[in-house]
Each structure stands twice: as C-alpha cells, then as structure tokens.
C-alpha positions in Angstrom: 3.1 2.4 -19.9 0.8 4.7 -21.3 1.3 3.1 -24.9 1.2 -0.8 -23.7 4.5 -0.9 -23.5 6.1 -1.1 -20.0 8.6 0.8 -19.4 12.5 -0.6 -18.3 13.9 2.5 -16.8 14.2 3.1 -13.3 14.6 1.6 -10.0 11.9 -1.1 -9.5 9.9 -1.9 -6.4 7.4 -4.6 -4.9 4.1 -2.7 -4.5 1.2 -4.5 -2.4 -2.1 -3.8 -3.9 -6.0 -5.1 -3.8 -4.9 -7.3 -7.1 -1.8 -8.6 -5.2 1.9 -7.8 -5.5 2.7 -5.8 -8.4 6.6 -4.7 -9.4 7.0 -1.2 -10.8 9.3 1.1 -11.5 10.2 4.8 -10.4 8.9 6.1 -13.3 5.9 3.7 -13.3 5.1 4.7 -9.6 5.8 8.4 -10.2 2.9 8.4 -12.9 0.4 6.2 -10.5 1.2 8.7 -7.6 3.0 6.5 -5.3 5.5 8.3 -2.6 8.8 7.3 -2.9 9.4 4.8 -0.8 6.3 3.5 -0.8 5.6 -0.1 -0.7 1.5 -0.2 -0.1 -0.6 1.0 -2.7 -3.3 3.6 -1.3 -6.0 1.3 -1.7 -4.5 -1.2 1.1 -3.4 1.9 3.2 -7.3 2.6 3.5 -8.6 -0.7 4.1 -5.6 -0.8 6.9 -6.7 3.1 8.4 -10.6 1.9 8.4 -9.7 -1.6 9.9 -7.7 -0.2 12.4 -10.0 2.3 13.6 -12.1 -0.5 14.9 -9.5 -3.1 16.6 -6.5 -3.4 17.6 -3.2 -3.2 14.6 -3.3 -6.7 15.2 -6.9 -7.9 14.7 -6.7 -5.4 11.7 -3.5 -7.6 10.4 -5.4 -10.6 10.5 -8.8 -9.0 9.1 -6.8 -7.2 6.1 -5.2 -10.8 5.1 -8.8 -12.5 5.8 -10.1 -10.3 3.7 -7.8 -9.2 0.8 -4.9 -12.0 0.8 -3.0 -9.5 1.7 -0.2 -9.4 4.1 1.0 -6.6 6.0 2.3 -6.1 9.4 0.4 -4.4 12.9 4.1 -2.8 12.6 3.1 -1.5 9.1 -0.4 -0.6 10.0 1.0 1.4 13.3 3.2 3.4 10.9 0.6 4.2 8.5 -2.0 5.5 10.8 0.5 7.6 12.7 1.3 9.4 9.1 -2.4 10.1 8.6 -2.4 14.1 8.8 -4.9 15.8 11.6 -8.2 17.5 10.3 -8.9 20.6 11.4 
C-alpha cells in the first residue's frame, strides 16, 4: 500500500465509506486504523452519531442513504451510538 502496490496478505473485508464500498485487508485496515471487526469506516460512523442525535435511527437510515448513497441499518446505527464512550 504505502508503495502503490496493494497488498494480498490477509483476511479481506467490505468496508462502507463516504466514497462507497471499499474491500481491504487486515493489514490494509490495521494501517488505516480500522477496529477489527469493523465494517463502517469512521467517517460514516459520524455522519450516523450526528444524524441520529437529531431523529430517530430510522429517519437517520434514510437521511444517511439520502445523503451519502450509503446504506446502513437503524440496527447498525443503534449499535454504534451505544459504543460511543461517555464524556466526563
């Protein structure tokens, strides 16, 4: 990757982003600072914490695809605001 070259090894993944779906690998994610596991790039995770502040996780569903193209669940959107860790 950091060469040009992509690189083959590792597990690979569908990552949703604001460009679209992308596929990378472990090692790939690892170096762009993706949790394991991951399948929502924090870009989309923000635009799905501010939406949902505002509306229900379902408006913010339909807003986040209006918006970006970009499907991803009220399930989704529940999950990732409840992992959002409390300021002090």
């Amino acid at each position: 990757m950091a060469d040009g070259e992509p690189s083959q090894s590792g597990r690979k993944r569908q990552v949703k982003t604001g460009v679209g779906t992308v596929t990378v690998n472990s090692k790939q994610a690892k170096k762009l600072g993706l949790k394991k596991g991951t399948q929502i790039s924090p870009v989309i995770s923000k635009c799905c914490w501010v939406l949902s502040a505002n509306e229900s996780y379902q408006q913010a569903e339909k807003d986040l695809e209006l918006l970006t193209g970009i499907k991803v669940g009220h399930s989704s959107i529940h999950r990732l605001v409840g992992s959002i860790p409390v300021l002090q």
